[in-house]
Structure formats: C-alpha cells, structure tokens
C-alpha positions in Angstrom: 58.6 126.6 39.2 58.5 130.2 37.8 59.5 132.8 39.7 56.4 135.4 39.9 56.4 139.0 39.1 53.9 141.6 38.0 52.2 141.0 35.5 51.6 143.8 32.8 48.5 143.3 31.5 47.0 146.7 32.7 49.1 147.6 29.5 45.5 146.6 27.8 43.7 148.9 30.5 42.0 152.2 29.8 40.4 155.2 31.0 38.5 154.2 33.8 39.8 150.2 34.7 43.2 152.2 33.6 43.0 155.0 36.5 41.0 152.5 38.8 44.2 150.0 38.7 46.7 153.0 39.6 44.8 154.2 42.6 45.1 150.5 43.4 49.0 150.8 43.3 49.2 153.8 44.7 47.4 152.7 47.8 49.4 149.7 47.9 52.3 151.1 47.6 52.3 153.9 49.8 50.2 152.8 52.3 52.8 149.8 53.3 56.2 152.4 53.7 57.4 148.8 56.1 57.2 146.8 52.6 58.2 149.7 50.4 60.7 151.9 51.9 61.9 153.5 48.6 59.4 153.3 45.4 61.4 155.4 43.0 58.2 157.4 42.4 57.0 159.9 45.6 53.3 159.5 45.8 52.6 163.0 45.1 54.6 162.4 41.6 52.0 159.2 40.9 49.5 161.6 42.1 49.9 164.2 40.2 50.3 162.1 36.3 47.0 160.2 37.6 45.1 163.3 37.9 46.8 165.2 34.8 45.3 161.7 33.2 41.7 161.7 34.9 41.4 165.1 33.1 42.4 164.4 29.7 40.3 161.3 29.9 37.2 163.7 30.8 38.2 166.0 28.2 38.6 163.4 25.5 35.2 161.8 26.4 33.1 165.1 26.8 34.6 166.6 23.7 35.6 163.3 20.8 38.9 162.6 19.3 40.0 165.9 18.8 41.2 165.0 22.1 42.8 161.9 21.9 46.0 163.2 21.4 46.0 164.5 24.7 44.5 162.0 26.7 47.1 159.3 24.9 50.2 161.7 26.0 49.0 161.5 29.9 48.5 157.6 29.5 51.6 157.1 28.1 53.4 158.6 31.0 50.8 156.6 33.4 51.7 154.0 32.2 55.9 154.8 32.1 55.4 155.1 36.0 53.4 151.7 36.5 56.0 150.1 34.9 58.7 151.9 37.0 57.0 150.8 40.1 56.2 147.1 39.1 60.3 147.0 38.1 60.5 148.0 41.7 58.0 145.7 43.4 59.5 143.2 41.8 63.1 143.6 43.3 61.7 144.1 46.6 58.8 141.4 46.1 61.7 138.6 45.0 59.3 135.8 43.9 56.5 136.7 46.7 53.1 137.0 45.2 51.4 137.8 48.2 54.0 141.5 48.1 53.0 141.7 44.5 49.2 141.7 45.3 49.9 143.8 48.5 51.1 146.5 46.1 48.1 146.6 43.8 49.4 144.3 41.3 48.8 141.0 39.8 51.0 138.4 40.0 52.1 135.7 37.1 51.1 132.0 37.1 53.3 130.0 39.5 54.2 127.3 37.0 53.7 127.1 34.0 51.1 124.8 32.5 51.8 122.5 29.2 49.4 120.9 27.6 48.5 117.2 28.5 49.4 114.4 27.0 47.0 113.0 24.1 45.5 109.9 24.4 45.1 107.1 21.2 42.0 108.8 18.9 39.7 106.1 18.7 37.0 107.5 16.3 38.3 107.6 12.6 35.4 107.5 9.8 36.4 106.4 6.4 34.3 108.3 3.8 33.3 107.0 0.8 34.0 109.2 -2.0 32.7 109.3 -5.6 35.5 110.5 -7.4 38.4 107.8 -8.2 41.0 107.2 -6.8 40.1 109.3 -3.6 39.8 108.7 0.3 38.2 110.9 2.8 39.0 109.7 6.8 38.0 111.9 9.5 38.0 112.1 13.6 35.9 114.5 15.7 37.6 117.5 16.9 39.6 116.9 20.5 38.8 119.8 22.7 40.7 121.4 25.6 44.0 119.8 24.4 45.5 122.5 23.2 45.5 120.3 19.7 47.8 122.1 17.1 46.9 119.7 14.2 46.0 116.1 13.1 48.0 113.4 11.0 47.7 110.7 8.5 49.2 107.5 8.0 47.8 105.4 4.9 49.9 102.1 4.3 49.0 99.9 1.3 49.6 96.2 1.6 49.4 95.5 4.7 49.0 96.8 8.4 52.1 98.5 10.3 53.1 95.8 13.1 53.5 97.2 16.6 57.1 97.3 16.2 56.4 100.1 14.2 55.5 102.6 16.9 57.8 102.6 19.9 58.0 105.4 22.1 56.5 108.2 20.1 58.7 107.3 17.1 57.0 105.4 13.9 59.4 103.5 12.1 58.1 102.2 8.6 60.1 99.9 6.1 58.7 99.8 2.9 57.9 96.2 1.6 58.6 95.9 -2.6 55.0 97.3 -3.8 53.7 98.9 -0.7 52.8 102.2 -0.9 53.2 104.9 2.2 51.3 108.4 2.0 51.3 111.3 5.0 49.1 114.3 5.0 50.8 117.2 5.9 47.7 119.3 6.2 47.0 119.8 10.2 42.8 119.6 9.5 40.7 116.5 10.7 39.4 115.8 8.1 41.5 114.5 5.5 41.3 114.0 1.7 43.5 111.8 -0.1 43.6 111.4 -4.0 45.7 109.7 -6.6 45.0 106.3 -4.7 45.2 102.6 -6.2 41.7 100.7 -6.3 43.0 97.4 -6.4 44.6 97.9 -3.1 43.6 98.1 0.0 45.4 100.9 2.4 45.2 100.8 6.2 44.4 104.5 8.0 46.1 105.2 10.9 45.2 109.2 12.6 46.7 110.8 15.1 46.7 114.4 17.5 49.3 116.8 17.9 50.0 119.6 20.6 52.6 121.0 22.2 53.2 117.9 24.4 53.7 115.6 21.4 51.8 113.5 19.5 49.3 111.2 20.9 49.4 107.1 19.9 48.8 106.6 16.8 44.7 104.9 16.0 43.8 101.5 15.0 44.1 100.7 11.4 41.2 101.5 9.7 40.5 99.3 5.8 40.4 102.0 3.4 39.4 101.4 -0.8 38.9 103.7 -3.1 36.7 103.5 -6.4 
C-alpha cells in the first residue's frame, strides 16, 4: 500500500480550471484553521497571487500573446504556492486522503495497480505466403492488458515437450538438425524468412506486459514454399 499524497496534476491546469482549483485550496485550507493550524502561506498572500493571476489571464485573453508573457509570470508563481501548500498538506495529511480532499486537493491512488497476469493465446493463424522460404503467423490484438509486445517460437523437427516450459522459463535443447528461430520484433503479426521447405517447424506465440509473459500457445504446423 502507497502512502497518498497530493497529487500535482493541476500542474496541466490553466486559466480558468487553473484559478478554479486554487479557490478550491484556498477554501479548503483556510476555512478548516482545526486541520491546518499553520499553512506556510496567509490566505491574503494566496489571495493576492490568485487575483494578480485572474488579471493577467483577462489581459492575455482580451488582448493575444503579446500578453503571454505576463499571464505565464503570475502562473508560475500560482503555481510555486500550490505546491508549497500541497508540501504542507501533506505533512499534516500523513497518508489521510480524506485531509487531502478536505484541502482542495486530489489524492494519489491507494495501491498501485500492475497489470494482470496473461492467459495462454489461443488464436495463432499461419499465413500462407508466396515468396519462399517465408512464414507469416499472427494472433489478434489482446486488449486491456497492458500488452507491451508479442513473441515467437518456431522449432523445426519436432514439437517442444512440456518439460520445456516450467514456470515461466522455456528451456530448449537443440536436437542435431533441429533448427530454433525467435522474433524479436514485439508486433502480432510476425514474418519469418530464410526458412527450410522440406521441414516442418512448430509455432508457438506468446504476450508480454509488465507482469510477465503469458504461457506459451499450442504448437501450430508451419511449411513454407
């Protein structure tokens, strides 16, 4: 478990969402002096940078970016004071999001999340290609994963034995004339040249995310012109 703090992502705020979210602070903040006994800004202070912002904002957006110098300075210095204060909520918040949202602000994800586990792809089409020597296997696209990339295993001779894949680890112990290939490309869709037409190679795909890597498929017969 995470401990939460404020998040920053009114970093990406501006003009109006930007002064919106202070006002937000500033009533929570000030209007809890039990909670927060000692914000290291006064509330005139915050007051008086919000209101030195509003007008550069109205300047910059009655008049164009002759005045964007101007309105940038005063947002900069907003946003120097959120930041002060969210350092601040923080110590006095310790972990609690419910004082993080009581002070205007947004509080981080409680846990982190990491991507699920990948199950065994079961679709894997074998193309036939034209051009000799080539293979062209392919799986539909795994969605909501978090899938970083896909893999292939072609084995010539003869099919890898379930000894082969034990706990996430592929072990493969190449018989006198049996040929192994990877891809190293992360697509689904995978083209393979350069391959022997009097053997037959056995396709095995499999996903990839942050997690690990999922099982790998069941062989699939592969020749090649």
């Amino acid at each position: 478990m995470k401990m939460q703090v404020c998040k920053l992502s009114f970093h990406l705020f501006v003009k109006d969402k930007l002064s919106g979210f202070a006002g937000g602070v500033k009533n929570g903040i000030y209007n809890n002096e039990t909670v927060f006994v000692s914000p290291p800004l006064t509330s005139s202070e915050l007051t008086h940078v919000m209101e030195d912002y509003v007008a550069a904002m109205n300047i910059y957006n009655a008049n164009g970016k002759n005045y964007k110098t101007g309105y940038l300075v005063t947002k900069d210095k907003l946003m120097a004071c959120l930041d002060k204060l969210a350092a601040y909520v923080n110590e006095i918040a310790n972990g609690n999001a419910s004082v993080i949202t009581l002070a205007g602000f947004e509080a981080t994800a409680e846990t982190s999340h990491a991507a699920p586990e990948l199950e065994k792809i079961i679709t894997v089409e074998v193309i036939v290609s034209n051009v000799g020597g080539q293979v062209i296997l392919e799986t539909p696209a795994i969605r909501g994963k978090g899938v970083t990339g896909y893999g292939l295993i072609l084995v010539s001779g003869s099919p890898l034995s379930v000894e082969n894949y034990v706990n996430d680890i592929v072990n493969i112990k190449a018989d006198v004339g049996q040929n192994i290939i990877f891809s190293l490309d992360k697509g689904k869709r995978k083209v393979v040249n350069g391959l022997d037409s009097t053997l037959i190679y056995y396709g095995y795909m499999y996903a990839v995310n942050a997690t690990g890597a999922s099982p790998l498929s069941d062989a699939r017969i592969v020749k090649c012109i």
